[in-house]
C-alpha positions in Angstrom: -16.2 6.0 -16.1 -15.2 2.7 -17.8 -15.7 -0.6 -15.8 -14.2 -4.0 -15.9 -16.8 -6.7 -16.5 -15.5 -10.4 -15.6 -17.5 -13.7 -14.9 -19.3 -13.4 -11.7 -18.9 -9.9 -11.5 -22.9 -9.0 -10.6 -22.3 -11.6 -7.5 -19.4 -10.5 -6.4 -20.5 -6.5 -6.4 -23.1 -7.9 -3.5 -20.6 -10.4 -1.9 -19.2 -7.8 1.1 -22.9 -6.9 2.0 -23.9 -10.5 2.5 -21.2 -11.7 4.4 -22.0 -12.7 7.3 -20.8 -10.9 10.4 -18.8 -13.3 12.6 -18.1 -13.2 16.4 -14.2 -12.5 17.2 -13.3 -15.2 19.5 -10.1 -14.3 22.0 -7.4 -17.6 22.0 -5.7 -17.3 25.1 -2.9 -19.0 23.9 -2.2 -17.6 20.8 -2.2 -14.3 22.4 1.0 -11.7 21.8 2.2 -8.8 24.1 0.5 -6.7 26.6 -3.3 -8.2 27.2 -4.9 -4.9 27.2 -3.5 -3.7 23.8 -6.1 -3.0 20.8 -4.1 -4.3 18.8 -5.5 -7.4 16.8 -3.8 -10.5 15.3 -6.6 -12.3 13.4 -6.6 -15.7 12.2 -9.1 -17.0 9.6 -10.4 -15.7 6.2 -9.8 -11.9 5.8 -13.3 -11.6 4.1 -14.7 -12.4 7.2 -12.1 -10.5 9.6 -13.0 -7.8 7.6 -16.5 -8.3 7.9 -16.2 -8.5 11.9 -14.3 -5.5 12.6 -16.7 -3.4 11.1 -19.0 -2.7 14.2 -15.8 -1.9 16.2 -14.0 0.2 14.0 -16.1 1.7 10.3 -15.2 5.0 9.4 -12.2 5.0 12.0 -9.0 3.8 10.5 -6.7 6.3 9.2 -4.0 4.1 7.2 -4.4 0.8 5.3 -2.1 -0.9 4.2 -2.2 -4.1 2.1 0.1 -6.5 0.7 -2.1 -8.8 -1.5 -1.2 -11.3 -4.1 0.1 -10.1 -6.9 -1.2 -13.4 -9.3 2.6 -13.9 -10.5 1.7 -17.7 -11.3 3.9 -19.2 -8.5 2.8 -21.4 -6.0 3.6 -20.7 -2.2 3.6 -22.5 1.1 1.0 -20.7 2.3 -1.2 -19.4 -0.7 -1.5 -20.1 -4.6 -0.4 -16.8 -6.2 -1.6 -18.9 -9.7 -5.4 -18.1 -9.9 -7.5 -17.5 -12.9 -7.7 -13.9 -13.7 -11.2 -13.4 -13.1 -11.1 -15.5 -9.7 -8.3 -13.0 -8.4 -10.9 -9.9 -9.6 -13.8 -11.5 -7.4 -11.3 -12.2 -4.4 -9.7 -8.3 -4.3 -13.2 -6.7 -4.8 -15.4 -7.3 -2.1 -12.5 -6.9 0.3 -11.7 -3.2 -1.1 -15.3 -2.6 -0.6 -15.0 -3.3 2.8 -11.8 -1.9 3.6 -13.8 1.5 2.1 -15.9 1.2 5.0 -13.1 1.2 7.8 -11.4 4.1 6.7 -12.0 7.1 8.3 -13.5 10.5 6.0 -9.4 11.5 6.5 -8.0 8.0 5.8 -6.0 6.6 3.1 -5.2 3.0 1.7 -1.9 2.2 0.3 -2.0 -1.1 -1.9 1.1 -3.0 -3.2 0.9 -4.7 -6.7 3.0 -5.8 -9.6 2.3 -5.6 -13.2 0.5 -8.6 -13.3 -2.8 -7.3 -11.9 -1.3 -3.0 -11.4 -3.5 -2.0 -14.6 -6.9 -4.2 -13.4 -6.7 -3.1 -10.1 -6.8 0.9 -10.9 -9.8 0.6 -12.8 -11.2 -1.5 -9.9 -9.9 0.9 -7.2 -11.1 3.8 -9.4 -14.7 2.1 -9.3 -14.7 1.7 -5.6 -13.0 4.3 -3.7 -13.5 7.1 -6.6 -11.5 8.0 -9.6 -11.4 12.0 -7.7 -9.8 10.4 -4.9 -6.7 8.3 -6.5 -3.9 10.0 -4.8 -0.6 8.8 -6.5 0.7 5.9 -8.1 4.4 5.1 -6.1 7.0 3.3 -8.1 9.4 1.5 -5.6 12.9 -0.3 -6.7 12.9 -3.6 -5.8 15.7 -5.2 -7.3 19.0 -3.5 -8.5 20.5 -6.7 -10.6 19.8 -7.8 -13.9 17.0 -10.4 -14.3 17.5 -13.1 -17.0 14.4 -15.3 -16.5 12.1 -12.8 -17.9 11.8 -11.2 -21.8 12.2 -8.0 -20.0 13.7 -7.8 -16.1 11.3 -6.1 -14.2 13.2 -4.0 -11.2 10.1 -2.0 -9.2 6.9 -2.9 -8.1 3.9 -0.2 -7.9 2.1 1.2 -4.8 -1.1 2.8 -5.3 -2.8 5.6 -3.0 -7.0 6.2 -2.3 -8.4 8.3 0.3 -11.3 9.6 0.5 -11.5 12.8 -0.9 -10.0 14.5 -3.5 -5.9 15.0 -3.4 -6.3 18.4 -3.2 -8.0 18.2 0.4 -6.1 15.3 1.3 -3.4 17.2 1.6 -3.5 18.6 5.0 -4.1 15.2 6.5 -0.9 13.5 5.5 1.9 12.7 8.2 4.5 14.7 7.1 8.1 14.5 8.0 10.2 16.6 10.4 11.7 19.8 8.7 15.4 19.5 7.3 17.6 22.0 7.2 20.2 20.0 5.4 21.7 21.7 2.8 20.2 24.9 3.2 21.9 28.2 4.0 21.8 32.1 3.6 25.1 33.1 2.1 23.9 36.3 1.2 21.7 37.3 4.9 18.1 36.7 2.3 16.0 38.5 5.0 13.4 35.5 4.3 15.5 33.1 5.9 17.6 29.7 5.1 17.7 28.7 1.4 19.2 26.6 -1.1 20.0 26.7 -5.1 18.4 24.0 -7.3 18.3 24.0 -11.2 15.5 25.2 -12.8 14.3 23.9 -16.1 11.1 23.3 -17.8 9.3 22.1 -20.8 9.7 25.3 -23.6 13.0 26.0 -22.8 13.6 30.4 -23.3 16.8 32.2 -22.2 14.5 33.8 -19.5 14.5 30.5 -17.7 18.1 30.2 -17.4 18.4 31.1 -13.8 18.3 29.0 -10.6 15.5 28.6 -8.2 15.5 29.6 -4.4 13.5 27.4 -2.5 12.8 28.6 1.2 
């Protein structure tokens, strides 16, 4: 399996094991909503949030989701999104790594990039949570007007999907959605129950594959 090799690469494949574990200290008054909740609003570096939520919760956490920066070259109010390409490699890595360790043998992490890092952070997610286990790859619209400022308008962002296992057996763990009957019927009393007509085409195209599929 390939691997990306950047400057300070061998430190920061050891940089989640030696961080140090840190004591979660309550704050009273920047406390939200009902005091007996498990819920957790941390405030600090997420290297060492990370790091301290380990003995409470590795190998339990079902769904990750994270948001990080996507390295556009802009400059926010409350973080640079302009760093050196091998300084945004060292910060994503060691806090995948650890993020590996709070999902659960069932879990799944959902990750939101652009193009600016999409294509460096498969390879790195490959390396970490298993090239087997890379679920999908979600394209999702974000913009529906045209963009000028750019040689070519970008209009979706990309979401990738890990778990731990293979797809395959991953299956059977997702959250599906309630069944829809919406726009299903049985016209013709199909003994097998409610269906619908959808067109039916494939790669090869022969006069046998002229009909319509039922789906049930």
């Amino acid at each position: 399996m390939p691997l990306l090799s950047w400057c300070n690469r061998d430190a920061d494949l050891t940089r989640a094991a030696l961080a140090p574990y840190r004591l979660l200290e309550p704050v009273a008054e920047m406390s939200y909503g009902e005091p007996d909740s498990p819920n957790m609003l941390i405030e600090g570096d997420n290297l060492d949030a990370l790091k301290a939520l380990l003995p409470y919760y590795a190998g339990q956490v079902k769904c990750i989701f994270i948001d990080p920066p996507y390295n556009t070259k802009s400059a926010f109010e409350r973080y640079d999104d302009n760093l050196e390409h091998s300084k945004w490699l060292s910060m994503i890595y060691p806090r995948l790594e650890l993020l590996r360790e709070l999902m659960s043998q069932e879990g799944s992490i959902w990750i939101t990039i652009d193009d600016n890092e999409a294509h460096y952070l498969k390879v790195i997610c490959d390396e970490i949570f298993g090239r087997k286990n890379f679920i999908a790859e979600i394209i999702w619209q974000k913009r529906t007007s045209r963009e000028n400022r750019a040689a070519v308008g970008s209009s979706h962002d990309t979401m990738l999907v890990y778990a731990k296992m293979e797809a395959s057996k991953w299956k059977k763990y997702r959250n599906l959605l309630p069944p829809n009957d919406k726009g299903y019927g049985n016209p013709d009393k199909d003994p097998r129950g409610p269906w619908r007509s959808i067109p039916f085409s494939a790669q090869g195209f022969r006069d046998t594959l002229k009909n319509t599929s039922r789906i049930w």
